[in-house]
C-alpha positions as a printed Julia matrix, in Angstrom:
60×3 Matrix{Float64}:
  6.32  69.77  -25.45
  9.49  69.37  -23.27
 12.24  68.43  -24.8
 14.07  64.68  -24.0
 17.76  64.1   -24.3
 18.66  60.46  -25.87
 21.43  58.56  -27.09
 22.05  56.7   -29.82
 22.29  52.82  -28.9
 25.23  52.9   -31.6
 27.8   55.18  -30.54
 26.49  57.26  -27.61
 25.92  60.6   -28.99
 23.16  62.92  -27.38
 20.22  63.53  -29.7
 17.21  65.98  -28.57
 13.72  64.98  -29.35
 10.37  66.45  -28.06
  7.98  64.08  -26.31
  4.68  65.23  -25.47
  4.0   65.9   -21.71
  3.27  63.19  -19.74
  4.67  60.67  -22.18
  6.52  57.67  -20.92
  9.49  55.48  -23.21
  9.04  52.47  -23.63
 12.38  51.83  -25.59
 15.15  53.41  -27.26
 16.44  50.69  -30.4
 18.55  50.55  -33.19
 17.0   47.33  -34.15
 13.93  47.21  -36.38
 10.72  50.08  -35.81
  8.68  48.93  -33.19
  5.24  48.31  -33.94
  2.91  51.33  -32.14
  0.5   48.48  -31.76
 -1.93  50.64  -29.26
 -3.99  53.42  -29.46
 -1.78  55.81  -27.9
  1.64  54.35  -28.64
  4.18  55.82  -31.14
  7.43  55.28  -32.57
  9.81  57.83  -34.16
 12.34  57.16  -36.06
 15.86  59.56  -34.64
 19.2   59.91  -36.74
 22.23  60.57  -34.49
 25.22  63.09  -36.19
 27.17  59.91  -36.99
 24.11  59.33  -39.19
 22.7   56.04  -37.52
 19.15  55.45  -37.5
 17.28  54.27  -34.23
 14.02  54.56  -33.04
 12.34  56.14  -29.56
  8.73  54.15  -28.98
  6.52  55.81  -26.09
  3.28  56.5   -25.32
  1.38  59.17  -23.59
């Protein structure tokens, strides 16, 4: 599982997540979850160190 740098749509900090190979993002959000609406979609919910919440949807 490699492991993806984001950051957070609020402030810009770096937060590591692992995706699972072969994944592809869809979106990075601090707005409302995404739905995971297919089979093989899925969102996951990130906290940055200035404690906001945002979300990472992909699919793989």
């Amino acid at each position: 599982m490699p492991i993806t740098e984001f950051q957070c749509p609020r402030c810009g900090s770096e937060v590591k997540m692992g995706l699972p190979r072969g994944a592809m993002v869809k979106s990075v959000t601090a707005a409302e979850q995404p739905a995971a609406d297919e089979e093989r979609r899925k969102a996951r919910s990130l906290v940055c160190r200035n404690d906001h919440e945002f979300y990472v949807l992909f699919e793989w």
